[in-house]
C-alpha positions as CSV (number, residue, x, y, z in Angstrom):
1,X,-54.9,27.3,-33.2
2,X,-53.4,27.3,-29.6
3,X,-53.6,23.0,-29.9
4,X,-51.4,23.3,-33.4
5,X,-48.9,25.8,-32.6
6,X,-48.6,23.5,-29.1
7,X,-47.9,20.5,-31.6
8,X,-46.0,22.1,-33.8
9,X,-43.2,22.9,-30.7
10,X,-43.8,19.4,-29.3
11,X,-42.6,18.3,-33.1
12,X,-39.4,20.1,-33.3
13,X,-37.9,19.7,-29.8
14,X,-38.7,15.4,-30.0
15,X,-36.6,15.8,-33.6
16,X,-34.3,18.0,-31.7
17,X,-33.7,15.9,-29.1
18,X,-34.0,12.7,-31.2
19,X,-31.3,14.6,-33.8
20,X,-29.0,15.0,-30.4
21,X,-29.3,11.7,-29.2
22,X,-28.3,9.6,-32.4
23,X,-25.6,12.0,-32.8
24,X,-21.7,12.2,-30.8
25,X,-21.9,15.6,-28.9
26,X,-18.6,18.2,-28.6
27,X,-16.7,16.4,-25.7
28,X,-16.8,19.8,-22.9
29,X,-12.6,18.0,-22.4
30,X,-10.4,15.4,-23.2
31,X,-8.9,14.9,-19.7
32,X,-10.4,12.2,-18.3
33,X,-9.7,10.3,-21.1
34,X,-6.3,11.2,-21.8
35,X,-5.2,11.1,-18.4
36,X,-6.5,7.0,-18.5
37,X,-4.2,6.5,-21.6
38,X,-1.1,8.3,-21.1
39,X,-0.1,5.6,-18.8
40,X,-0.2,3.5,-22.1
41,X,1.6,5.3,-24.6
42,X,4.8,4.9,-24.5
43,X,8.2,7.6,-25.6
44,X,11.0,5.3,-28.5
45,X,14.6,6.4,-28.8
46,X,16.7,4.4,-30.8
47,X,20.5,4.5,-31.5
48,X,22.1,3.1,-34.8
49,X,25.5,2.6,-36.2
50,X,26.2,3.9,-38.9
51,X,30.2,3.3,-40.5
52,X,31.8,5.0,-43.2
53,X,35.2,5.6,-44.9
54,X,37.1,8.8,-44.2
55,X,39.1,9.9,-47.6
56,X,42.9,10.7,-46.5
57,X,43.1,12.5,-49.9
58,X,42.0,16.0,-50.1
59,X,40.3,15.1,-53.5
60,X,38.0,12.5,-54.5
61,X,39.2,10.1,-58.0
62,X,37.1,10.0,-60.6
63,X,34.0,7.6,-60.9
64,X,35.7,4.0,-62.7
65,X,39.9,5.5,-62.2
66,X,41.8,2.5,-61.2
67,X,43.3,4.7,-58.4
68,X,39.8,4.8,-56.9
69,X,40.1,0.8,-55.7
70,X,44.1,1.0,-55.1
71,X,43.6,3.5,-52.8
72,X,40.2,2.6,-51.0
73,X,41.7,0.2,-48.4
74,X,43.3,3.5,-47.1
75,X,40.6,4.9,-46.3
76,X,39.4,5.1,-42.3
77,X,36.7,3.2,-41.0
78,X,34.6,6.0,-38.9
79,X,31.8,5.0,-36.8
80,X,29.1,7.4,-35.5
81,X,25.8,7.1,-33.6
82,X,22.6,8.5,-35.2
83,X,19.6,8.7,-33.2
84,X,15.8,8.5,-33.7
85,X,12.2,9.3,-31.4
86,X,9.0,7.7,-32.2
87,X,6.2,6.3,-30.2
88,X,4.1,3.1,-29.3
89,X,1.9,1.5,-27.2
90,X,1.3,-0.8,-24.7
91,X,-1.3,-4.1,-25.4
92,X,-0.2,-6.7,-23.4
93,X,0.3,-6.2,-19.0
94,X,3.4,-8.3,-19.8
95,X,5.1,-5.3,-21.9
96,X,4.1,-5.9,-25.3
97,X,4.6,-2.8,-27.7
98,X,3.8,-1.5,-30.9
99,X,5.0,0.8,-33.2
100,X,6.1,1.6,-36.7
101,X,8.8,-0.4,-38.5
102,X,10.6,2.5,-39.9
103,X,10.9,3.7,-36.0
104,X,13.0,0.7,-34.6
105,X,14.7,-0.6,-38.4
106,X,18.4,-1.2,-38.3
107,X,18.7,0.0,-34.7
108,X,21.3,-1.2,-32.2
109,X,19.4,-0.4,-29.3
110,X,16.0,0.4,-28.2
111,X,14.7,2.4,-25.1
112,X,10.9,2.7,-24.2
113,X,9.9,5.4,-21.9
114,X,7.2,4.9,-20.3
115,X,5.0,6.7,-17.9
116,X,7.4,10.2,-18.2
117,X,10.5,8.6,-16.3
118,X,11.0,4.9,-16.4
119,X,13.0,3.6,-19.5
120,X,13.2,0.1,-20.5
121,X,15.5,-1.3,-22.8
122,X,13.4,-3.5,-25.7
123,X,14.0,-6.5,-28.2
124,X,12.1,-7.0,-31.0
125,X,9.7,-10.0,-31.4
126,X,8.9,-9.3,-35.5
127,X,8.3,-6.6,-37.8
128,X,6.7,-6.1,-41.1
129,X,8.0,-3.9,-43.4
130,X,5.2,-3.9,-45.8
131,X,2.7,-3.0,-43.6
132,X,5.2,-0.8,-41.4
133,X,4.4,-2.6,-38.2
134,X,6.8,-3.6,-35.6
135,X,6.0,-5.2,-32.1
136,X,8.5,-4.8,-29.1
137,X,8.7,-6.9,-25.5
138,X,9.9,-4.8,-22.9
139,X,12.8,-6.3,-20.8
140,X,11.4,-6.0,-17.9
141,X,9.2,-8.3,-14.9
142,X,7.0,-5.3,-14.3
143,X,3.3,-5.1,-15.4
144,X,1.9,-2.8,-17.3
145,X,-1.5,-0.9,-18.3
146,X,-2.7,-1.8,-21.6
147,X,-4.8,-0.6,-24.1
148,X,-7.4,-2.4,-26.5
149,X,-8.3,-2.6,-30.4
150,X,-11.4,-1.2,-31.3
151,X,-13.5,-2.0,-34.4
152,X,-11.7,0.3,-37.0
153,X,-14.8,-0.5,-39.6
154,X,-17.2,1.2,-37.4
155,X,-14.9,4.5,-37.5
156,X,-16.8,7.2,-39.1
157,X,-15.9,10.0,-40.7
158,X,-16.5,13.0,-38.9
159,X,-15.9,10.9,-35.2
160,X,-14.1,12.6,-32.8
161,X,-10.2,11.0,-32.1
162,X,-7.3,12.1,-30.2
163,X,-3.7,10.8,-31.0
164,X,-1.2,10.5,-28.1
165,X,2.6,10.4,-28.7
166,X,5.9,12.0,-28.9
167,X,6.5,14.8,-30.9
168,X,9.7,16.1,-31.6
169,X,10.8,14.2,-28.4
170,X,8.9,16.3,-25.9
171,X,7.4,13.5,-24.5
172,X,3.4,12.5,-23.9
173,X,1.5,15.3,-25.9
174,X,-2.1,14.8,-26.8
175,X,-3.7,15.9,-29.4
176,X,-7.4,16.0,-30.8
177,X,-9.2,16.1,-33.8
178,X,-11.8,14.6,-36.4
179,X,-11.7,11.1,-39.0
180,X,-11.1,13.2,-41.8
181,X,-11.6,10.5,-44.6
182,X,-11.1,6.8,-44.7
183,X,-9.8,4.3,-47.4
184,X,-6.5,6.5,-47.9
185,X,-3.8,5.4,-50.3
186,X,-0.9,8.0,-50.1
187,X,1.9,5.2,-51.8
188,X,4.4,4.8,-48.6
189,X,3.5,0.8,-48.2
190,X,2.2,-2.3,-50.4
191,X,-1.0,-2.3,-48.2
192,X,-2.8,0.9,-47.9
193,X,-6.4,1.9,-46.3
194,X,-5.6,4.5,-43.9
195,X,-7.6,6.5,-41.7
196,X,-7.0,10.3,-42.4
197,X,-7.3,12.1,-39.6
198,X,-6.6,16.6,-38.5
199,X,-5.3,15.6,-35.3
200,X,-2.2,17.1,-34.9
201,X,0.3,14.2,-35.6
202,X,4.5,15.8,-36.5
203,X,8.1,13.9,-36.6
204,X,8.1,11.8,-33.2
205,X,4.6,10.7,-33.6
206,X,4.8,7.8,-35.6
207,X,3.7,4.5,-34.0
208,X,1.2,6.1,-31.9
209,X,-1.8,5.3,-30.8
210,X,-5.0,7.3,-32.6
211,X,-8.0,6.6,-30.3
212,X,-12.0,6.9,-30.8
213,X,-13.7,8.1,-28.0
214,X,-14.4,4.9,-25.7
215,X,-10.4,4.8,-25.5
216,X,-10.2,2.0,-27.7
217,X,-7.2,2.1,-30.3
218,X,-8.7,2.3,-33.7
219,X,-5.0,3.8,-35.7
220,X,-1.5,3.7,-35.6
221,X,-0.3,6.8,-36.8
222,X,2.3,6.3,-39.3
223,X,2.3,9.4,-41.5
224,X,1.9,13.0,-42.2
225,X,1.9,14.9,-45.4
226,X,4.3,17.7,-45.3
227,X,7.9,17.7,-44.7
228,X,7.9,20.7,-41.8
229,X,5.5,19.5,-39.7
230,X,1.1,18.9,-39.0
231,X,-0.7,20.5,-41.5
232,X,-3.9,19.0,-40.3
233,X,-3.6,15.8,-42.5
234,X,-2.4,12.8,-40.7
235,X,-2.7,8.7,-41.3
236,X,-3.3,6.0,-39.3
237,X,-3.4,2.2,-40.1
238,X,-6.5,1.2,-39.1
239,X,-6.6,-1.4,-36.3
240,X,-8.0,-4.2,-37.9
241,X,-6.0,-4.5,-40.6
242,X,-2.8,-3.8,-37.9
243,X,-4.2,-6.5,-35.2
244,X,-4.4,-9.2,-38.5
245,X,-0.3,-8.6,-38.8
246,X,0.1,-8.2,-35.1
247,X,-0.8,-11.4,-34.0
248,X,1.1,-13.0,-36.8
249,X,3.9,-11.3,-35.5
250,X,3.4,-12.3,-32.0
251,X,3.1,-15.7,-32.7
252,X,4.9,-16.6,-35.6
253,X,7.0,-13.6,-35.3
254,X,6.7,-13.3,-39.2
255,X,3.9,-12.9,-41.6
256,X,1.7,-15.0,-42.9
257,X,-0.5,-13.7,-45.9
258,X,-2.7,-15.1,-48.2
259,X,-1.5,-14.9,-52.3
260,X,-3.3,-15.8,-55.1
261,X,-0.7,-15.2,-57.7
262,X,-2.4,-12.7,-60.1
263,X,-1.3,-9.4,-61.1
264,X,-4.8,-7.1,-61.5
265,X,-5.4,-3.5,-62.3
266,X,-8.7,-1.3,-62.3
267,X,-11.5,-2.2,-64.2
268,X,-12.3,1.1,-66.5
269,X,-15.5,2.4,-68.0
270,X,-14.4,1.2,-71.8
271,X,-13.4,-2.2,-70.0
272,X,-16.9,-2.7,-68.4
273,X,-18.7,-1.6,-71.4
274,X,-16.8,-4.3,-73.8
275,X,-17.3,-6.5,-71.3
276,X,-21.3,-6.3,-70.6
277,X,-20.8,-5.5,-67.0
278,X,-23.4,-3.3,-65.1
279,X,-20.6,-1.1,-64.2
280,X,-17.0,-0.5,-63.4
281,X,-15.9,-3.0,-60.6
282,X,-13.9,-5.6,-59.6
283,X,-10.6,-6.2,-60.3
284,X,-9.3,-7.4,-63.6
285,X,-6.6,-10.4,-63.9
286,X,-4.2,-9.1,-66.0
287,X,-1.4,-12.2,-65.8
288,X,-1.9,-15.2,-63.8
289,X,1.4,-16.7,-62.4
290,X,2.5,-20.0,-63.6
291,X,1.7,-22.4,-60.8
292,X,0.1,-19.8,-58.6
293,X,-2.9,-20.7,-56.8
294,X,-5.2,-18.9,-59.0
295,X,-3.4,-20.5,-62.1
296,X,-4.3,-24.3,-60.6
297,X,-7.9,-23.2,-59.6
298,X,-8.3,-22.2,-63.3
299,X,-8.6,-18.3,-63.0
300,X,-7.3,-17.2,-66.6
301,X,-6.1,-13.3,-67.8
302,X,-9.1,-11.0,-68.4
303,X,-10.9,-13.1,-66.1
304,X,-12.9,-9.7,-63.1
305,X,-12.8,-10.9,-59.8
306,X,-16.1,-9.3,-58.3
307,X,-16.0,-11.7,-54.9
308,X,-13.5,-13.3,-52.7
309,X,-14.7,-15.3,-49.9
310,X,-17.8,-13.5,-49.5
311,X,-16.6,-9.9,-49.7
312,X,-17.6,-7.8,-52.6
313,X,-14.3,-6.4,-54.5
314,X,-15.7,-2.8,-55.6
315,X,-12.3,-1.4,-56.3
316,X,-8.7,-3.1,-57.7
317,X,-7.2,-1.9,-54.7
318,X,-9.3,-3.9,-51.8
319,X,-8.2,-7.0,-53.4
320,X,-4.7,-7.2,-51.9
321,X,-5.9,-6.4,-48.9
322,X,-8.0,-8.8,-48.3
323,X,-6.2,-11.7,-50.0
324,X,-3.5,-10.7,-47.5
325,X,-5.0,-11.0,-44.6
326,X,-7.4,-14.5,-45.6
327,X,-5.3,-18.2,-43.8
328,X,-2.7,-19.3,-45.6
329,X,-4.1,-23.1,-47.4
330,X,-7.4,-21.9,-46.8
331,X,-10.1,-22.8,-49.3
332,X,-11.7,-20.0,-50.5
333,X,-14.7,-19.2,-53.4
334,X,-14.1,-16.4,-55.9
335,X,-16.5,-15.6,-58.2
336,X,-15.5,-14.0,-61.4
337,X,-17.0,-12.3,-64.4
338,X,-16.2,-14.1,-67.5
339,X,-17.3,-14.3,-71.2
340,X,-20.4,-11.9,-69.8
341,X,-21.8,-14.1,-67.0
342,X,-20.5,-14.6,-63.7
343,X,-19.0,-18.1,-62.5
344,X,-17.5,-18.8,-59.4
345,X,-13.8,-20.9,-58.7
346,X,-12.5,-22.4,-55.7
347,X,-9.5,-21.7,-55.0
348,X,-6.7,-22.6,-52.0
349,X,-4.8,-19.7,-51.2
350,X,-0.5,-20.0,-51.0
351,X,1.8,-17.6,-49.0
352,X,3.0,-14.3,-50.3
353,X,6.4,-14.6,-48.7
354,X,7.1,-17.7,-50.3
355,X,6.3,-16.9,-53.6
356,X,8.4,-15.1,-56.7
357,X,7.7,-11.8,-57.8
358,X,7.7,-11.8,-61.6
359,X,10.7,-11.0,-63.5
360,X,11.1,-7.3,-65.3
361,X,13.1,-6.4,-68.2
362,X,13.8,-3.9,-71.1
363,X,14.2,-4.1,-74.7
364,X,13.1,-2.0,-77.2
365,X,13.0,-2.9,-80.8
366,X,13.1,-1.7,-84.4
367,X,10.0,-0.9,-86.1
368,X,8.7,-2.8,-88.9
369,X,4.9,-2.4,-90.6
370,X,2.5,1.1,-90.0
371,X,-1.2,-0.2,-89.0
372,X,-2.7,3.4,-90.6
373,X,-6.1,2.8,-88.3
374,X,-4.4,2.9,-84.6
375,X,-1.3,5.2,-86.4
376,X,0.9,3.4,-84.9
377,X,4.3,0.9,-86.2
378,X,5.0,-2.4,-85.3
379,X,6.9,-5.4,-85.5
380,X,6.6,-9.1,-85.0
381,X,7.5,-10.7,-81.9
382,X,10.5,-12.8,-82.3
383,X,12.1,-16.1,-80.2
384,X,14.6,-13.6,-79.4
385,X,12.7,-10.1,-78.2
386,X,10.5,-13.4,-76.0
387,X,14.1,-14.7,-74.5
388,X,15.5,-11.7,-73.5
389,X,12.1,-9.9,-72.3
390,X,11.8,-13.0,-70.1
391,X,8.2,-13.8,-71.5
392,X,6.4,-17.1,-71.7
393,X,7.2,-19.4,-73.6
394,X,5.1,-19.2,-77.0
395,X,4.1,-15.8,-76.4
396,X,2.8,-14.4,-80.0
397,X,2.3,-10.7,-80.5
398,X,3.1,-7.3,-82.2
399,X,5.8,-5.1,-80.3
400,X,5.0,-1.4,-81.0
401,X,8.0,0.8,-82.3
402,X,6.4,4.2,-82.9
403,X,3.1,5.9,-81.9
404,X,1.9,8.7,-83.5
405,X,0.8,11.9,-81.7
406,X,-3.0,11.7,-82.9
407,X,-3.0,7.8,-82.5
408,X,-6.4,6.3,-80.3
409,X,-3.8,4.6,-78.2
410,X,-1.3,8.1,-77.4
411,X,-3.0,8.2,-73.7
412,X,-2.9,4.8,-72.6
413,X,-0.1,2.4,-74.3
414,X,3.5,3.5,-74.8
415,X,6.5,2.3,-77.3
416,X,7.6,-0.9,-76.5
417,X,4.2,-2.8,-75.3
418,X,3.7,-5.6,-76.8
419,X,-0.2,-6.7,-78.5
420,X,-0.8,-9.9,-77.6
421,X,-4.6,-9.7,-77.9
422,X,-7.4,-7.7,-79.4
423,X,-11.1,-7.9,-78.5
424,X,-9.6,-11.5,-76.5
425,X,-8.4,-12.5,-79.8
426,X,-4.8,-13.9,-80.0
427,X,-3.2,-11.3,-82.3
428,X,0.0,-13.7,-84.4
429,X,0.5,-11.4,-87.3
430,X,0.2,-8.1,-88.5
431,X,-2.7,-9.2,-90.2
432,X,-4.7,-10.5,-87.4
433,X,-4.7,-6.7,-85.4
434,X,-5.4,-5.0,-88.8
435,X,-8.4,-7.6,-89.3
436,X,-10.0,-7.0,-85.8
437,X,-9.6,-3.0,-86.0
438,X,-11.5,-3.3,-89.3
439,X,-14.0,-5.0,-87.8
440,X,-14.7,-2.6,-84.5
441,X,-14.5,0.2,-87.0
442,X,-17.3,-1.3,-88.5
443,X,-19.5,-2.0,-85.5
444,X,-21.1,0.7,-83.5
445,X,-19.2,0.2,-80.5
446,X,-16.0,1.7,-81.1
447,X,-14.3,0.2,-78.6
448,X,-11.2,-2.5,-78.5
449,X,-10.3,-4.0,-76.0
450,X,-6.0,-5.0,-75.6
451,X,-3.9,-7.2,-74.0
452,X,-0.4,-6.1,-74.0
453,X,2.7,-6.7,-72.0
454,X,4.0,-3.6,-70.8
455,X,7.3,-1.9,-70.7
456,X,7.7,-3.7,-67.5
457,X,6.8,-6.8,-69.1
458,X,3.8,-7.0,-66.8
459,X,0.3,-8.2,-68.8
460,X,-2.7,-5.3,-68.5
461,X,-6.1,-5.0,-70.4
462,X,-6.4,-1.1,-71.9
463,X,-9.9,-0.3,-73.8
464,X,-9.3,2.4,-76.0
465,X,-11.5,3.7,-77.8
466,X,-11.7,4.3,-81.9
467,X,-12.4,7.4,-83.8
């Protein structure tokens, strides 16, 4: 008995300390480790001009009066100065800084504190606005400690992290917290994956450093939610995808990203199922751009792009991502899922900022024939409604004028899309959409699957499914 119970403590405290060992323990303080950084983080001011007319009149003329442009010329140029904080970091001994874009845009003049009392006045070497990056050079022949990147990817959630920075223009203040969550899209940039984070970060802390515990930089802290202040919920970039822009900048001083020249949306559950695939993933090519990489490598609308250059896509929104940040003219493999088996395409990637957004307009149309079995009204596409929508040319379809409140499609297509496929079947008539609804009705599946344009003029799949 003595022998088990002997064994049994043995047990627990080797799982204890085994439990203790593969775990990161409360740090007892922060001061060792902030006092190694501070030296690196670095206090922004900025000074822009901004100019506007002074009104001599004591009344304003009404919006589209021909008095408002006769008199205009009389009005006062007035200049005044508006001022901004933010933070950064050193990463280079030379003087190399980063911060946010928003911190230093439009400003006349830049001033880096650093250390507490030494101010340097800055030039920029490139910024990125869709990634809200910016990277400074100090004018200066002094050296200067640096910090490093660490390995973002290996961030946990639940890992300790202290930002650094310069809130509210008091200068170095350090904070500390916990990785909150990771893979963050809050809708502020084109590129999102942040890393949230409960460290205290307010106004004056963007373009800080957020650092793990080995004092490696792993964020730059670009955002809070909440207009008055920290509420605990802070976001970082994360420093991989930040160091991919940051050396472009340094050496190019522009970016450089990768494009493939589709437009792609999530893959649902209804779209999965018509589709045979194990489950929703991927990303689903709604419109291939004429010309575009992906358009000469022979991906194709409705095509699901599963892998690109040997990284599984499991969501719509990791695709951009990391199409962005693949060489420019490199050859990559993509493997798709079409027709219910998977095939793969090569395909030799083009540059983002050299390429042409596609072209949006509004029209809206009269209606024309009820189909009773979706309760909606359409019409037929015409030379005209293709002209003025901007759509390609030979573009057939069914433009949707009404939609009824108990219609299938009420939650997922609005007025004005146009039906240019059903179940991946070009849809030229009236006829045609009626012919394939009758025929899902009749299956057991239920489910249709549509390609529209929408009211942006953009193409999108929607699977909606039947009563």
């Amino acid at each position: 008995m003595k022998t088990l119970k002997t064994f049994i403590i043995s047990f627990f405290l080797t799982l204890s300390i085994s439990t203790n060992s593969n775990s990161n323990s409360v740090p007892a303080s922060f001061a060792d480790l902030a006092e190694r950084l501070m030296p690196s983080v670095v206090n922004i001011s900025t000074t822009t001009t901004v100019v506007s007319n002074q009104n001599p009149f004591p009344f304003q003329f009404p919006p589209g009066s021909p008095f408002e442009d006769m008199f205009k010329e009389f009005g006062t140029p007035q200049e005044r100065k508006s001022s901004a904080l933010g933070s950064g970091f050193i990463i280079d001994k030379k003087g190399i800084v980063i911060t946010n874009n928003h911190v230093i845009q439009d400003a006349d003049d830049i001033i880096v504190r650093v250390d507490g009392d030494k101010e340097f006045k800055a030039d920029v070497i490139g910024t990125d606005p869709l990634s809200d990056i910016a990277v400074l050079q100090l004018n200066t022949n002094e050296t200067f400690t640096p910090v490093k990147f660490g390995d973002s990817d290996k961030a946990r959630i639940g890992d300790w992290v202290i930002a650094i920075g310069n809130p509210f223009g008091l200068g170095g203040t350090v904070t500390s917290g916990i990785i909150s969550a990771r893979n963050r899209s809050i809708g502020l940039s084109r590129y999102e994956d942040y890393i949230q984070t409960d460290a205290s970060i307010n106004s004056g802390n963007s373009g800080g450093p957020l650092f793990n515990m080995q004092g490696d930089v792993i964020g730059i802290n670009t955002a809070i939610l909440g207009r008055s202040g920290s509420i605990g919920i802070g976001f970082s970039i994360p420093s991989n995808s930040a160091k991919v822009v940051i050396d472009q900048l340094i050496k190019f001083g522009e970016t450089k990203r990768g494009w493939l020249g589709v437009r792609i949306q999530d893959v649902t559950k209804e779209i999965a199922e018509i589709e045979e695939l194990d489950k929703p993933r991927g990303a689903l090519v709604a419109s291939v751009a004429e010309g575009s990489p992906s358009d000469k490598a022979g991906i194709e609308a409705g095509d699901i792009i599963l892998e690109f250059n040997g990284k599984e896509i499991k969501e719509m929104k990791q695709l951009p991502i990391i199409v962005a940040q693949t060489e420019v003219g490199k050859n990559v493999e993509v493997k798709i899922w079409r027709n219910k088996k998977e095939i793969s395409k090569k395909v030799k990637l083009g540059r983002l900022e050299t390429s042409e957004d596609f072209k949006v307009t509004k029209k809206a149309t009269p209606k024309d024939t009820i189909v009773e079995d979706l309760k909606i009204t359409v019409k037929s596409l015409t030379d005209e409604d293709i002209k003025t929508r901007n759509l390609p040319e030979g573009t057939t379809g069914l433009v949707i004028t009404k939609i009824e409140n108990d219609s299938p499609l009420i939650n997922s297509i609005r007025v004005n899309s146009i039906i240019v496929e059903a179940q991946k079947r070009k849809i030229k008539t009236i006829g045609d959409l009626k012919q394939v609804v009758k025929q899902v009705l009749r299956s057991n599946q239920k489910t249709i699957l549509f390609a529209i344009y929408n009211n942006e003029n953009q193409r999108r799949y929607i699977g909606v499914k039947l009563d």
